[in-house]
C-alpha positions as CSV (number, residue, x, y, z in Angstrom):
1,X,87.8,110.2,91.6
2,X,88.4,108.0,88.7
3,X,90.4,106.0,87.5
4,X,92.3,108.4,85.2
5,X,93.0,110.0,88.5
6,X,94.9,109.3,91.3
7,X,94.1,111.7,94.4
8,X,92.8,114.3,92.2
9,X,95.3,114.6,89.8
10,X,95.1,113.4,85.9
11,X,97.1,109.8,86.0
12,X,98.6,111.0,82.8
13,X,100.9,113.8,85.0
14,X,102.3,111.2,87.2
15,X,105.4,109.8,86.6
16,X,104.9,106.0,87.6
17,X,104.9,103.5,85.1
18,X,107.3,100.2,84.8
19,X,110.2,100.7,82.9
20,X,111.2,97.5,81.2
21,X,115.1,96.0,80.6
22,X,115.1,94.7,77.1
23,X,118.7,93.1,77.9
24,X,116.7,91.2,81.1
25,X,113.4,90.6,79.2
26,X,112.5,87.2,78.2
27,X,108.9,87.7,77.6
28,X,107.9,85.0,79.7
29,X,104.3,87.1,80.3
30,X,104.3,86.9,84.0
31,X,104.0,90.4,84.2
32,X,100.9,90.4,82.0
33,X,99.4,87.1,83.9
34,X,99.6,89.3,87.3
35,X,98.6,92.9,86.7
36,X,95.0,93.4,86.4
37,X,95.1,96.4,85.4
38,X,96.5,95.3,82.1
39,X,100.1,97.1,82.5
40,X,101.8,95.2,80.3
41,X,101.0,93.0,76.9
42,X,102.7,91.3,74.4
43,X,103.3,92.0,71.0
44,X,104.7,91.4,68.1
45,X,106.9,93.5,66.5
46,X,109.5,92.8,63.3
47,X,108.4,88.8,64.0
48,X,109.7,89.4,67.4
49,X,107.7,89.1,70.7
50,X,108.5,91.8,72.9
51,X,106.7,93.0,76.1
52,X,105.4,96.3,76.1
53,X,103.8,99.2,78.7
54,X,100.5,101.3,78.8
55,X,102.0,103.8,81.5
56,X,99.0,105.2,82.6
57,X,97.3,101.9,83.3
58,X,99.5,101.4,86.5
59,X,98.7,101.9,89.9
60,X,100.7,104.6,91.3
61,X,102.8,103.1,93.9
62,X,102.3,99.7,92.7
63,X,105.5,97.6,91.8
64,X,104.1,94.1,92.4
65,X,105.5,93.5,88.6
66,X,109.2,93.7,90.1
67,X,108.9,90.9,92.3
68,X,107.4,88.5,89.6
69,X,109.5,89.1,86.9
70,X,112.3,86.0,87.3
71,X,114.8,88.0,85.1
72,X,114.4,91.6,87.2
73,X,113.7,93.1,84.2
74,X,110.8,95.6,85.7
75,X,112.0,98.7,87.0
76,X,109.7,102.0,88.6
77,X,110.9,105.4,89.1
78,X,112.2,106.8,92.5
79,X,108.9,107.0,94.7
80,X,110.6,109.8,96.7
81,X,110.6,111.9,93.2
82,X,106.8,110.8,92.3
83,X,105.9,111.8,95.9
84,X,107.2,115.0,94.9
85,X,105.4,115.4,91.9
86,X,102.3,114.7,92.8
87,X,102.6,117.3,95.6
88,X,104.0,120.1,93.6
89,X,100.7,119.3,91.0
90,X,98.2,119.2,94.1
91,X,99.5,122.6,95.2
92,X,99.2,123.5,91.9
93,X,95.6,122.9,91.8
94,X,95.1,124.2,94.6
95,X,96.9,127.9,93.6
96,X,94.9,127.7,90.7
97,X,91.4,126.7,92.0
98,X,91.4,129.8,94.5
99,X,91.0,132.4,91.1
C-alpha cells in the first residue's frame, strides 16, 4: 500500500480532509507545527495570511488538528459517512476485480 492509499483504495476518493473556519481562523500555525504530514500551510493571499489544506495529505481518521487548534477552527467530516465510503469503494473493487 502507499501512501496515496489508504487500505487499498486511492486517498484521493476518500472524503477526509480538515475543513477550516475562516470566522475561527487566526492563523496562529499550530496546525502546521503539529501535522507531519504537512496538512496544512500558510500562505499568503491578497497581503493576507490565511491557512490553507492539501486534502489528500491527511491521514484518514486523523483529527489530532481539532484538538490543537485554540480557536476550534478545524473541523473533519462525519467518520460514520467516510466509513461508509470507503466500504461502498472496497466493494466496488472488489465487483470489479472478479471480471
Amino acid at each position: 500500500m502507499s501512501k496515496a492509499d489508504y487500505e487499498g483504495i486511492p486517498r484521493n476518493k476518500i472524503p477526509w480532509d480538515p475543513k477550516i473556519d475562516y470566522n475561527k481562523c487566526t492563523t496562529c500555525g499550530k496546525c502546521v507545527e503539529f501535522c507531519h504530514m504537512n496538512a496544512f500551510k500558510i500562505e499568503e493571499e491578497n497581503g493576507k495570511k490565511i491557512t490553507t489544506v492539501n486534502p489528500n495529505s491527511c491521514v484518514v481518521f486523523c483529527r489530532g488538528c481539532e484538538g490543537v487548534c485554540p480557536s476550534g477552527a478545524i473541523d473533519h467530516p462525519d467518520e460514520t459517512q467516510t466509513r461508509r465510503v470507503i466500504s461502498k469503494l472496497k466493494n466496488n473493487q472488489i465487483t470489479n476485480s472478479a471480471y
